[in-house]
KEDRENBA-836670 format. One record per residue (C-alpha): residue number from 1; chain; x, y, z. Coordinates in nm, 2 decimals, decimal comma, always signed. Each point is the difference from the previous one (the first is absolute). Layout:
<atoms>
 num cadena     px     py     pz
 NUM      A      X      Y      Z
...
</atoms>
This chain:
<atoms>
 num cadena     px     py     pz
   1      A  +3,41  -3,01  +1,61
   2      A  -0,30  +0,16  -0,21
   3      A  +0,10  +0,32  -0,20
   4      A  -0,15  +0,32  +0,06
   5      A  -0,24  -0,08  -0,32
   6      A  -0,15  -0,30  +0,10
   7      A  -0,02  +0,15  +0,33
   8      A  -0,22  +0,25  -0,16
   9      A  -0,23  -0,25  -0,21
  10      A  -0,07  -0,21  +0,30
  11      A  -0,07  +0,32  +0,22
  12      A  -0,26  +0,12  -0,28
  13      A  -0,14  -0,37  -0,07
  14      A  -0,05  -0,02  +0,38
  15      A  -0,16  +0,32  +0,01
  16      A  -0,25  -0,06  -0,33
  17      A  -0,14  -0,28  +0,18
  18      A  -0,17  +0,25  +0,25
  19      A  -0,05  +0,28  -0,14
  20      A  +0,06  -0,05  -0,41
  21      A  +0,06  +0,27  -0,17
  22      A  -0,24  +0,02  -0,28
  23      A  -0,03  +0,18  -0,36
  24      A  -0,31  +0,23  +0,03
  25      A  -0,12  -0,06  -0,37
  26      A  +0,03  -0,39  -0,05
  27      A  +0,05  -0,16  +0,38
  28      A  +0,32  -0,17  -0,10
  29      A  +0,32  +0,02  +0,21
  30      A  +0,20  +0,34  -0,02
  31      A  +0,42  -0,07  -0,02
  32      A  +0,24  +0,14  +0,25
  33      A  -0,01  +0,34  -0,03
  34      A  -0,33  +0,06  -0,24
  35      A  -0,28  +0,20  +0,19
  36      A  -0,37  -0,04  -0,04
  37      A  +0,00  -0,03  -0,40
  38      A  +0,20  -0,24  -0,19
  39      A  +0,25  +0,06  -0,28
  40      A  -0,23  -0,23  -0,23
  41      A  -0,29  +0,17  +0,09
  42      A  +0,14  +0,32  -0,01
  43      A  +0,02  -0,10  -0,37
  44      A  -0,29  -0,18  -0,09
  45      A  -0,23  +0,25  +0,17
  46      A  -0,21  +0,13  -0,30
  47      A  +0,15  +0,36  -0,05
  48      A  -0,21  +0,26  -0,14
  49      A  +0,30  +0,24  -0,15
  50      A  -0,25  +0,30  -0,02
  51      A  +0,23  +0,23  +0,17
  52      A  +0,17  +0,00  -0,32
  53      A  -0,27  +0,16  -0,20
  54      A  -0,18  +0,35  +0,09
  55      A  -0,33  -0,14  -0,15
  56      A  -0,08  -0,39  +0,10
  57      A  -0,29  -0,19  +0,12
  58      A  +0,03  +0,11  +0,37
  59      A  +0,00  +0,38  -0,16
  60      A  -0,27  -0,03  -0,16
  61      A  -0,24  -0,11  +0,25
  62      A  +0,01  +0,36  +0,11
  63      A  -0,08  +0,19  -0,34
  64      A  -0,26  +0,26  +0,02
  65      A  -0,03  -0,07  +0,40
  66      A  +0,32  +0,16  +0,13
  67      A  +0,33  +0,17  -0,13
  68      A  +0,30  -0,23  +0,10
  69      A  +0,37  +0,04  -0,10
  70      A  +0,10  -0,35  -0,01
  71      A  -0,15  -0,32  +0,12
  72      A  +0,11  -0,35  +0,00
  73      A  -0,04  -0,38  +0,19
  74      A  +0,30  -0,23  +0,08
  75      A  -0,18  -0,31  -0,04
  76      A  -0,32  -0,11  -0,19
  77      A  -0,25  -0,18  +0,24
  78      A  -0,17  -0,33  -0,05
  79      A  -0,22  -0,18  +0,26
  80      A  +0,22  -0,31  +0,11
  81      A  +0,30  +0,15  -0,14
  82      A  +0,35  +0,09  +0,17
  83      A  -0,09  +0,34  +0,01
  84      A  -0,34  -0,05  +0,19
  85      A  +0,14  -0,21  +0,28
  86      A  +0,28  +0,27  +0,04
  87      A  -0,29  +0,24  +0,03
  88      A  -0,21  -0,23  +0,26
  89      A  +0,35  -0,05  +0,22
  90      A  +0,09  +0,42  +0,01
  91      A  -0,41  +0,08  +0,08
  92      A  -0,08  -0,28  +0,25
  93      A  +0,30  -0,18  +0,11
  94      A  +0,21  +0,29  +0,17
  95      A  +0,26  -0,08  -0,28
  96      A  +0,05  +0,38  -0,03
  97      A  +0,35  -0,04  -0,12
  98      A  -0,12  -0,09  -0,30
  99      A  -0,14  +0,33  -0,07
 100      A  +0,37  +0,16  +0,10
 101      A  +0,18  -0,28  -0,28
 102      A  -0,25  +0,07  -0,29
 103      A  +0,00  +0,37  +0,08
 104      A  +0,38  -0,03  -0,01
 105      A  +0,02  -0,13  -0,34
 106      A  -0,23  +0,19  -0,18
 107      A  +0,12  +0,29  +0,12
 108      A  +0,31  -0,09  -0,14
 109      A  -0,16  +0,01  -0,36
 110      A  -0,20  +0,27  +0,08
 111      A  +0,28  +0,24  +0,10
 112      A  +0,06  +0,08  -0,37
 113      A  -0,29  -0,09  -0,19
 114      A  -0,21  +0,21  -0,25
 115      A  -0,26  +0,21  +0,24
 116      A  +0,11  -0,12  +0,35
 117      A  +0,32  +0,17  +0,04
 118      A  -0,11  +0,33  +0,04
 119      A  -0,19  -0,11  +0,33
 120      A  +0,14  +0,16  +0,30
 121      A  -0,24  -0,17  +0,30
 122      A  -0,17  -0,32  +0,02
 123      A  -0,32  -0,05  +0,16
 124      A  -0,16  -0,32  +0,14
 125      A  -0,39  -0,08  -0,09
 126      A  -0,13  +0,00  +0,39
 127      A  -0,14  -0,22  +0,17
 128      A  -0,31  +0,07  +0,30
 129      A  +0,16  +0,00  +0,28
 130      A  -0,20  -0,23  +0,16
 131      A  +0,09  -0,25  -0,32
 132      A  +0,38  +0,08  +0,06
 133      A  -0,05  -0,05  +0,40
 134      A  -0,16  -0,38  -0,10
 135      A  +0,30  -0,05  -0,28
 136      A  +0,28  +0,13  +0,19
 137      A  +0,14  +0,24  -0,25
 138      A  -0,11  +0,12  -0,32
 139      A  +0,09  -0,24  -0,28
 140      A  +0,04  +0,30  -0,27
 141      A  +0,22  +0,18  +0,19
 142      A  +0,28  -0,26  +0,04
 143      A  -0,03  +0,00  -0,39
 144      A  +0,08  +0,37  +0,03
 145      A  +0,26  +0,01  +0,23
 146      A  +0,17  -0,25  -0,24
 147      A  -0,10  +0,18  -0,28
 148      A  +0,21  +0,32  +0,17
 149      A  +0,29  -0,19  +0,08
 150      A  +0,00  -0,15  -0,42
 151      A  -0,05  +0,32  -0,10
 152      A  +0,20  +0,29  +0,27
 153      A  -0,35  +0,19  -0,02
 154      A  -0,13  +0,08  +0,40
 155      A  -0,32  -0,18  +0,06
 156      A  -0,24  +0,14  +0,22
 157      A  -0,19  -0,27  +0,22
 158      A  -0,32  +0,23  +0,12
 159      A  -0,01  +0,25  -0,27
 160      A  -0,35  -0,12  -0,10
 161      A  -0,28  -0,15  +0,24
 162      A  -0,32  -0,19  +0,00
 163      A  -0,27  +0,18  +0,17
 164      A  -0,32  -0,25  -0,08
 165      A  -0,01  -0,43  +0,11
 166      A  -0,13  -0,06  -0,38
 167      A  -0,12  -0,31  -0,09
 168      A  +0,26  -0,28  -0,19
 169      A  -0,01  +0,05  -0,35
 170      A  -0,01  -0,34  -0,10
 171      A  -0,26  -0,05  -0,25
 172      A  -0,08  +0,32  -0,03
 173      A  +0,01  +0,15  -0,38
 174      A  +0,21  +0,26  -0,07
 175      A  -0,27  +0,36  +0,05
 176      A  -0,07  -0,20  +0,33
 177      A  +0,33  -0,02  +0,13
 178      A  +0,09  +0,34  -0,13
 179      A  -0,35  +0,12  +0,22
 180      A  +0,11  -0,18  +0,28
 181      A  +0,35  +0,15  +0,03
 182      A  -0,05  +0,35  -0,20
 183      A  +0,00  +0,17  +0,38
 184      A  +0,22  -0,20  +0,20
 185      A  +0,28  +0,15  -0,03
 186      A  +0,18  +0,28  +0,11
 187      A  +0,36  +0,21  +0,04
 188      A  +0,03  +0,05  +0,33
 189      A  +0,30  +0,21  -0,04
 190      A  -0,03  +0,23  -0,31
 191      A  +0,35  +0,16  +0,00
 192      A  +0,20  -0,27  +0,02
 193      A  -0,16  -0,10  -0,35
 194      A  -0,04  +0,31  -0,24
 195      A  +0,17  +0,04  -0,29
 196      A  +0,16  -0,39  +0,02
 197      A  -0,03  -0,23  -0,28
 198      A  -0,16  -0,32  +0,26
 199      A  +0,03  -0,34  -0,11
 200      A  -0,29  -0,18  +0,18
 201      A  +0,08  -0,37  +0,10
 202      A  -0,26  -0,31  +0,00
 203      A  +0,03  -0,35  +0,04
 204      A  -0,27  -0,08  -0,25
 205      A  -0,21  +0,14  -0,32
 206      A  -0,34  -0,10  -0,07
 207      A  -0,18  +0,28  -0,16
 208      A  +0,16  +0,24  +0,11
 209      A  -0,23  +0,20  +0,22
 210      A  +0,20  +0,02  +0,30
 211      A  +0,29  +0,15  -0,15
 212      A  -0,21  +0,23  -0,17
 213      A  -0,18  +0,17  +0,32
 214      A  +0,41  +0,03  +0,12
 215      A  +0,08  +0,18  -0,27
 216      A  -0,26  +0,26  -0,04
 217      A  +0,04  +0,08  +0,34
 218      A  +0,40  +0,06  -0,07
 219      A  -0,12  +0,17  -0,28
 220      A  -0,21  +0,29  +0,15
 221      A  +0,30  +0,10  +0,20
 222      A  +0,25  +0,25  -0,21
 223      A  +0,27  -0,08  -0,25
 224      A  -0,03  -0,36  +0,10
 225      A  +0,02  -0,30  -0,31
 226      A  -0,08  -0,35  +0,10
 227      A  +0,18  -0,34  -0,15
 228      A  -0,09  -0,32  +0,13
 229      A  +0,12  -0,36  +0,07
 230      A  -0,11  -0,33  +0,11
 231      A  +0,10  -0,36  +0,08
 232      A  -0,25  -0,16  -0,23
 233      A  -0,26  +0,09  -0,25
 234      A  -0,31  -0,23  +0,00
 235      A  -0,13  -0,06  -0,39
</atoms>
């Protein structure tokens, strides 16, 4: 008579043969019990350790343009790399959960990091709402919700919205995408947001520019400070 674990192993071999359970960073088969992201990758994924320095290259993309507590990037990105394909699977593949996993973890080493533990609500970068409608769900906002569960700081899923359809920013250099974006944005609900420290989440960080016209906005409201974090930084 089979034991219970070999029961098991030929229950999940049966099962990986019709729907195989996939890492979301290199394609290869996830163990029993591992969800979207593998230990190995997990590892080998190319961390950016900023959130361990107040002043660091994702910082410093903002001197002179906007007055930020703390900012930092889990992961470096690289076209082809691990990081990118995690990207492409959370944006266009409905593979939202990786945006709850990755938010999960950094929050974990945000909690008590120089700069970020002082925040007291975290923000999502919106999405249009007709772009969410086509997506299904807004791909920076499961990387806040995980971000709130890493770190016990309430996250607030429409405290900023996208008023204007702008045009993608690919390509675009860095004064354009800051002009395409500068009045997009908007806090719809004012009260719910003065006098926090808001860390703003993002999946990704080109130039900058979109993160920028979100915190300026938080900015003109009172007593507020603004931090913010990101999956990725792009070189």
């Amino acid at each position: 008579m089979p034991s219970a674990a070999s029961s098991f192993r030929w229950a999940y071999n049966l099962t990986g043969l019709f729907f195989p359970n996939l890492c979301l960073a290199c394609g290869k088969g996830l163990p029993p019990r591992e969800e979207a992201i593998c230990l190995s990758c997990q590892y080998k994924l190319p961390k950016t350790g900023f959130h361990l320095h107040l002043q660091n290259p994702f910082t410093e993309r903002f001197w002179g343009r906007v007055n930020i507590q703390a900012g930092a990037a889990l992961y470096h990105f690289t076209k082809g790399g691990r990081t990118q394909r995690l990207i492409h699977n959370l944006k266009y593949e409905g593979k939202r959960e990786i945006g709850l996993k990755l938010g999960l973890l950094y929050g974990q080493q945000l909690r008590d990091a120089p700069g970020f533990h002082g925040a007291t609500l975290i923000l999502p970068v919106p999405l249009h709402p007709r772009k969410e409608r086509l997506r299904g769900y807004n791909q920076s906002a499961a990387f806040a919700q995980g971000l709130s569960s890493g770190m016990g700081v309430p996250w607030l899923k429409d405290g900023m919205k996208r008023r204007e359809f702008t045009s993608t920013q690919t390509q675009k250099t860095r004064l354009e995408r800051f002009d395409n974006v500068s009045e997009a944005f908007v806090v719809p609900h004012p009260h719910k947001v003065e006098g926090q420290h808001v860390l703003l989440a993002d999946d990704v960080i080109t130039t900058g520019a979109t993160l920028e016209a979100c915190a300026l906005k938080v900015l003109e409201l009172p007593g507020t400070k603004v931090s913010l974090a990101t999956i990725a930084i792009a070189e």
